[in-house]
TITORMI-247744 format. One record per residue (C-alpha): residue number from 1; residue in three letters; chain; x, y, z. Coordinates in nm, 3 decimals. Layout:
<rs>
tidren	drenlum	pavo	X	Y	Z
NUM	ALA	A	X	Y	Z
...
</rs>
This chain:
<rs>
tidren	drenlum	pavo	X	Y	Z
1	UNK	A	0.000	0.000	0.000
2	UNK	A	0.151	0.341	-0.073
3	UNK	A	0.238	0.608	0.173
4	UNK	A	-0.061	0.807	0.055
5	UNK	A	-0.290	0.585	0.089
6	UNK	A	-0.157	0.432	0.460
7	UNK	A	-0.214	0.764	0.566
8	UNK	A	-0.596	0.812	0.486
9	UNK	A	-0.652	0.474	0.627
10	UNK	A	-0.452	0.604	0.938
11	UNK	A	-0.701	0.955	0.939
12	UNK	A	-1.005	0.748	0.870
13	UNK	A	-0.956	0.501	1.139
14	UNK	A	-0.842	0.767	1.412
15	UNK	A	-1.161	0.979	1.288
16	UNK	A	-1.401	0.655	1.353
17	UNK	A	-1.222	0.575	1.709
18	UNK	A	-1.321	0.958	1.794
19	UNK	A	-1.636	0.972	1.657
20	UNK	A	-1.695	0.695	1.927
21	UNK	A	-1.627	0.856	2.214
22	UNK	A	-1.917	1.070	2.290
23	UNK	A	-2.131	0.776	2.327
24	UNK	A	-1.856	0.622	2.559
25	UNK	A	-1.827	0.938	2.771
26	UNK	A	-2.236	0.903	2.810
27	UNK	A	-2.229	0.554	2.901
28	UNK	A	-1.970	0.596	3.173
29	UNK	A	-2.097	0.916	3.309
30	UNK	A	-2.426	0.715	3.356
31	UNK	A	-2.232	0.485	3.588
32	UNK	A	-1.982	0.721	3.760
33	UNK	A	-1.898	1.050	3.848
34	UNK	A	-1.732	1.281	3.632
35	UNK	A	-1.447	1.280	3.900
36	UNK	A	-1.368	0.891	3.881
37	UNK	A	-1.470	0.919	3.504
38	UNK	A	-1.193	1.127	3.450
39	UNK	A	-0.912	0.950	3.727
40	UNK	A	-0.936	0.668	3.544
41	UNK	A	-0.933	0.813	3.187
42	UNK	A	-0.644	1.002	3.307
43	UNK	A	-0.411	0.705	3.407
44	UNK	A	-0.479	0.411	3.084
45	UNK	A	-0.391	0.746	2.894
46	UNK	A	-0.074	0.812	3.057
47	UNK	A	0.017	0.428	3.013
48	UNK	A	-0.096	0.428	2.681
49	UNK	A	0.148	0.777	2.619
50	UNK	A	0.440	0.585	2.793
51	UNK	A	0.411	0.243	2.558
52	UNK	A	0.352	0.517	2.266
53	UNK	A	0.713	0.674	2.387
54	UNK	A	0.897	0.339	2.455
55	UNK	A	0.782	0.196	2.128
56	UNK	A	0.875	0.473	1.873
57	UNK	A	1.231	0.551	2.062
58	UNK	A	1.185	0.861	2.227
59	UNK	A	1.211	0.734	2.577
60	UNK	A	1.554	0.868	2.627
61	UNK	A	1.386	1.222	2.500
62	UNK	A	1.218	1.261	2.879
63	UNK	A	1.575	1.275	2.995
64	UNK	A	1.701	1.572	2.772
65	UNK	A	1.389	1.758	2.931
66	UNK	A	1.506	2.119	3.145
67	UNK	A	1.327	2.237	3.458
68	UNK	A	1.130	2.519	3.196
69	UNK	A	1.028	2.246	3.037
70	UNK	A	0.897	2.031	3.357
71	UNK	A	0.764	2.335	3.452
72	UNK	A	0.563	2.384	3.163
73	UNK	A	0.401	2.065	3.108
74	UNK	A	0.297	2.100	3.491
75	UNK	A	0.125	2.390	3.330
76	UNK	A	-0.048	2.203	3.016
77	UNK	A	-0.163	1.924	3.245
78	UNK	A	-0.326	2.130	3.448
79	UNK	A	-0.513	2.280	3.142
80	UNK	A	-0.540	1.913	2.998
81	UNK	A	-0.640	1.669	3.090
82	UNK	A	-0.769	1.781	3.440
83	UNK	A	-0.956	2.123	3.410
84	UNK	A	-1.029	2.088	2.994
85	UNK	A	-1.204	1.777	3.054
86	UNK	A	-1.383	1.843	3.372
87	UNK	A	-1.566	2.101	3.209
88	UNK	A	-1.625	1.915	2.862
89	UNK	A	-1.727	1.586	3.113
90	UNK	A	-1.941	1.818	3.298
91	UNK	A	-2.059	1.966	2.958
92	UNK	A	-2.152	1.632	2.883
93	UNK	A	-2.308	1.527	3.206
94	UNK	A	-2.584	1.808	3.131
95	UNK	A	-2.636	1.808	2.760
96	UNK	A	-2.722	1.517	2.504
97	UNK	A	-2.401	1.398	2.346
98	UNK	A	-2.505	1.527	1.986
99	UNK	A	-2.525	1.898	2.163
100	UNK	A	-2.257	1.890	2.384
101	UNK	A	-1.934	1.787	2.101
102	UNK	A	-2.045	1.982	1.806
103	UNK	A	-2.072	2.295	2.060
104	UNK	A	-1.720	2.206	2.195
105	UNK	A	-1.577	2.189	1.780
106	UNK	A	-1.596	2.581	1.790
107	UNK	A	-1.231	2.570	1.910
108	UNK	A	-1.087	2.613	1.591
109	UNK	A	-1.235	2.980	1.552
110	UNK	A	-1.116	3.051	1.893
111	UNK	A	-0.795	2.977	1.816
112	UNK	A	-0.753	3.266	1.578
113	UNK	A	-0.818	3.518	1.891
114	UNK	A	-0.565	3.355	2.107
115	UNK	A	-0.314	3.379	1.802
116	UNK	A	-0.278	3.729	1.867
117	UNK	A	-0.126	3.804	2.189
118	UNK	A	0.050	3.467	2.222
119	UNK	A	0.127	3.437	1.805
120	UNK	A	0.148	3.785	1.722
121	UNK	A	-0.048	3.720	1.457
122	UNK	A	-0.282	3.938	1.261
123	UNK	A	-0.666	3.859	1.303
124	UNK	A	-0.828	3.851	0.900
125	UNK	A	-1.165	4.053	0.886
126	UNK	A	-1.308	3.730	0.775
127	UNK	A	-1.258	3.522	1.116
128	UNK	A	-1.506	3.739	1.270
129	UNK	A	-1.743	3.672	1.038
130	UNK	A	-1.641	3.271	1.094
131	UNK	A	-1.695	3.345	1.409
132	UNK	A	-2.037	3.501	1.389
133	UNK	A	-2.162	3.208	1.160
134	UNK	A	-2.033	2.908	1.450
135	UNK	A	-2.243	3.080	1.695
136	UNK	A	-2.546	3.088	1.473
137	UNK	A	-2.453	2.741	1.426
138	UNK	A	-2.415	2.714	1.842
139	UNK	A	-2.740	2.875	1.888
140	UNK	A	-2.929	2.625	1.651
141	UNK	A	-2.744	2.327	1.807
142	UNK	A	-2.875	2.449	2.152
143	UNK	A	-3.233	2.469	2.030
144	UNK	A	-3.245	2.107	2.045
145	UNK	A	-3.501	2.056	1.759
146	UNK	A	-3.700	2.405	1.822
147	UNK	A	-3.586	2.715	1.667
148	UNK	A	-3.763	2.971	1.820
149	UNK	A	-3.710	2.827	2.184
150	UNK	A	-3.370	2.776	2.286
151	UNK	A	-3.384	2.711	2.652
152	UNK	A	-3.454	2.314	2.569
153	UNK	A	-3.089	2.320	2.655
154	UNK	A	-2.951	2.323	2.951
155	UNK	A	-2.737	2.697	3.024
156	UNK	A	-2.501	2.579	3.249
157	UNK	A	-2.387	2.290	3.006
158	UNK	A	-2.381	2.500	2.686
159	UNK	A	-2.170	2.731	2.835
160	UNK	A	-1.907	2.487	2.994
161	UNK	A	-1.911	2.356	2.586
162	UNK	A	-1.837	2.679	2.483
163	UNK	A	-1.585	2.726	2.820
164	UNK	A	-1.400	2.417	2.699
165	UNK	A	-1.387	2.484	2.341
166	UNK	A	-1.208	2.839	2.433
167	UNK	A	-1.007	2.637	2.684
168	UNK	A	-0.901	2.408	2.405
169	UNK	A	-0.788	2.671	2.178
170	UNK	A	-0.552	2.824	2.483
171	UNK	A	-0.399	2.452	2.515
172	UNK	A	-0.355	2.479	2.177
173	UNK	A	-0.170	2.766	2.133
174	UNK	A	0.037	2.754	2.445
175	UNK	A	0.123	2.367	2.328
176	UNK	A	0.257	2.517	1.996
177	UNK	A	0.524	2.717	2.154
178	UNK	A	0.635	2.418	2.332
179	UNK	A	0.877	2.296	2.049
180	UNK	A	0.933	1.937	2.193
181	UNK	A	0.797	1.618	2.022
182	UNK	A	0.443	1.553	2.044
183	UNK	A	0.429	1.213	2.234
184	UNK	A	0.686	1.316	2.512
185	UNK	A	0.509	1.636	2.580
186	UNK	A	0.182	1.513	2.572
187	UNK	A	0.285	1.221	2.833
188	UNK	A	0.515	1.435	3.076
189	UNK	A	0.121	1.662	3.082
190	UNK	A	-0.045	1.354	3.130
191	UNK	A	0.194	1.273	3.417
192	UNK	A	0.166	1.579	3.581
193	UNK	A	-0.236	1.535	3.509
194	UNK	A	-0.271	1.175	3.669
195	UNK	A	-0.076	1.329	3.982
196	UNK	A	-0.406	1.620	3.993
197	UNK	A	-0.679	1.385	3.945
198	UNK	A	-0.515	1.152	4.242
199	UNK	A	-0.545	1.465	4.445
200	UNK	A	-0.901	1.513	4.342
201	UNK	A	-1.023	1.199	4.372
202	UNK	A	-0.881	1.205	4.713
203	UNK	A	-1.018	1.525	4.831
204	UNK	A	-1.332	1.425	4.725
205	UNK	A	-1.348	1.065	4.831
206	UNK	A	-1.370	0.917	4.500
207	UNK	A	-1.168	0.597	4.578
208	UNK	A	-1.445	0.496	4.791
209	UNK	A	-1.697	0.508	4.493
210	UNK	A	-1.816	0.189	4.355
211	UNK	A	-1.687	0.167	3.990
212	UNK	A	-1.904	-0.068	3.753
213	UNK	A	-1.766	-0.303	3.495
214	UNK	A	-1.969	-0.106	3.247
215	UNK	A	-1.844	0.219	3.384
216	UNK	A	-1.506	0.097	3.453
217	UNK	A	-1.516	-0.025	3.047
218	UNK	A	-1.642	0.238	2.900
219	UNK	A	-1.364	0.472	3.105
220	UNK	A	-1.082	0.242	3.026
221	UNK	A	-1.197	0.261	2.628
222	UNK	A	-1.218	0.695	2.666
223	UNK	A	-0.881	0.684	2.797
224	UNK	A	-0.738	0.439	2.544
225	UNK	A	-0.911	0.612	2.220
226	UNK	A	-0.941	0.972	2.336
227	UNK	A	-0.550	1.035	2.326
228	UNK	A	-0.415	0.701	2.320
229	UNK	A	-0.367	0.529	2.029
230	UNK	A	-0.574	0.776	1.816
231	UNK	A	-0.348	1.014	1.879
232	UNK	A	-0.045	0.806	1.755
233	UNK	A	-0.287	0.663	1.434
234	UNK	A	-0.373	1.050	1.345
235	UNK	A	0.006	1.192	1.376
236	UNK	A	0.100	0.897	1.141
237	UNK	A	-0.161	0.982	0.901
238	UNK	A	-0.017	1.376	0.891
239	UNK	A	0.333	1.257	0.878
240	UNK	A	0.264	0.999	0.582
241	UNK	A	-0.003	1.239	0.396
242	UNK	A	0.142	1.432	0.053
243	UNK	A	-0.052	1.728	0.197
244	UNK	A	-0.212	1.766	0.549
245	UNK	A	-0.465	1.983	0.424
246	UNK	A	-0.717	1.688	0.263
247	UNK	A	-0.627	1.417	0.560
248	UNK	A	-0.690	1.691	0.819
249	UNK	A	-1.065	1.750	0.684
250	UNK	A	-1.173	1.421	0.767
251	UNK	A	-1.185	1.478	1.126
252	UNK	A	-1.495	1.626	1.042
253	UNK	A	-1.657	1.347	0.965
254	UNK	A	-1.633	1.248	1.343
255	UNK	A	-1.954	1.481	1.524
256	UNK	A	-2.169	1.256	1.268
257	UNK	A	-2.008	0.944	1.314
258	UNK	A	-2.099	1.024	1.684
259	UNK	A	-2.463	1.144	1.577
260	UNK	A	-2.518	0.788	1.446
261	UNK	A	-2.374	0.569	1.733
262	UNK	A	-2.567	0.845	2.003
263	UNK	A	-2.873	0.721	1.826
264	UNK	A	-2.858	0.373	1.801
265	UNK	A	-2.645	0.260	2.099
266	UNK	A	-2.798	0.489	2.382
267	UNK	A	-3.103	0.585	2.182
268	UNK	A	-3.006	0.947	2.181
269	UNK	A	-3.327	1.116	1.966
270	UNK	A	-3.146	1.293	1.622
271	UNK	A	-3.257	1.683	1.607
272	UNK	A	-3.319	1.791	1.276
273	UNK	A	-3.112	2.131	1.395
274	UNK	A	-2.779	1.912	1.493
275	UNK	A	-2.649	1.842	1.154
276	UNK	A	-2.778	2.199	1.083
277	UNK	A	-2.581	2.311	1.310
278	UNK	A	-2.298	2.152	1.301
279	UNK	A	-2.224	2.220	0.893
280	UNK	A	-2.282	2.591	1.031
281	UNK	A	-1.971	2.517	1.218
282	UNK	A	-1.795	2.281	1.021
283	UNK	A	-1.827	2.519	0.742
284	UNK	A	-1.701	2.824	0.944
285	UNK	A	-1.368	2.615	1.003
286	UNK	A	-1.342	2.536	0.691
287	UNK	A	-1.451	2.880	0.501
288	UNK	A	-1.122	3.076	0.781
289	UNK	A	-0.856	2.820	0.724
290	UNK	A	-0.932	2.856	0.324
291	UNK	A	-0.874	3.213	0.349
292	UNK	A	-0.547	3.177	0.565
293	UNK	A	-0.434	2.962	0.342
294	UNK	A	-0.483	3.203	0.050
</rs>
């Protein structure tokens, strides 16, 4: 098989594994708390990262690391996986699924804000008008199947979707200036992350909690998938594709992936304004980066 073609099979698989997690996050917040959720998410990803690290060579990479650079993934753990994904879980505990991600996929706009004072990067006329467009697209999402009366949705939860989308973009920017490879830095956060949830869970008496198999599976499959081995399957697709642009559109595909298996696996109801929505958004995305790139 060529390299070109390895690498869309790469995207497409790492786009199916994360258009399954919503419905995992749902099933295992309808077991446990977001607090244990998370704990154990938290450490299978950190072992995941480490076999990830051992297995392509880099392991002798977390020696090279300086104190800054401790420092600062103490910093990005923090951000993710611990306070990120408490409010996206959170998000989640309060919203259906097929509200709650394609809220959260607003990030990318966001990101263009942040790129000024920690880029120094120029803001294009035309990413406010993304901008504008996403929360139309928001708005609609929020409706939950009625237009003209948007409190269906819960306020608390669409706003910690939006909070964590914005959160995201921060993470985002602040893990671009970190110039290390992607798998060590991401584990050394995840280190530092597993070392806050223990501290949560303990405050709040969360190793006390009686964890389900399901819960327990569905956690263990969030925190293998969500940054795990997707994460690996999707660099390899950038790193094999001719041009990232194509490979990196298929992510996409994953809020309706995640519309399908909401529907038939917890019986999530499909709003006619979700996919609505969400092409608001997707398009938005898609309509800024085309003009950047020009």
């Amino acid at each position: 098989m060529k390299k070109g073609s390895r690498s869309y099979l790469y995207a497409a698989l790492a786009v199916f594994l994360w258009g399954t997690i919503p419905t995992a996050f749902k099933i295992a917040l309808s077991e446990l708390t977001i607090v244990t959720m998370l704990g154990i998410t938290t450490m299978v990803s950190t072992v995941v990262l480490l076999l990830i690290v051992v297995f392509t060579g880099k392991l002798k990479l977390l020696r090279e690391m300086t104190r800054r650079e401790i420092l600062w993934s103490a910093l990005l753990g923090l951000i993710n996986p611990v306070v990120y994904y408490l409010m996206l879980l959170a998000a989640y505990n309060r919203l259906p699924g097929q509200v709650a991600q394609p809220i959260n996929m607003i990030w990318p706009i966001i990101l263009v804000f942040f790129s000024i004072p920690l880029l120094h990067q120029r803001i294009p006329a035309r990413s406010f008008i993304a901008l504008l467009i996403s929360l139309a697209g928001v708005y609609i999402i929020a409706s939950q199947g009625d237009l003209f009366h948007p409190g269906k949705s819960d306020t608390g939860g669409v706003i910690l979707a939006l909070l964590s989308g914005i959160l995201w973009a921060l993470y985002f920017v602040l893990n671009v200036r970190d110039r290390r490879d992607e798998a060590v830095k991401l584990f050394t956060s995840f280190i530092f992350g597993t070392i806050y949830m223990t501290v949560i869970m303990s405050a709040t008496g969360s190793f006390s909690e009686t964890v389900t198999l399901k819960g327990a599976a569905a956690s263990i499959y969030c925190g293998v998938f969500e940054m795990g081995i997707t994460f690996w399957l999707w660099l390899r697709a950038l790193q094999m594709a001719e041009t990232t642009d194509r490979v990196s559109n298929l992510v996409y595909f994953a809020p309706f992936i995640s519309l399908i298996l909401l529907h038939f696996i917890i019986d999530e109801p499909v709003y006619f304004t979700t996919p609505l929505g969400l092409l608001l958004i997707i398009g938005s995305v898609i309509f800024q980066n085309r003009y950047r790139r020009a």
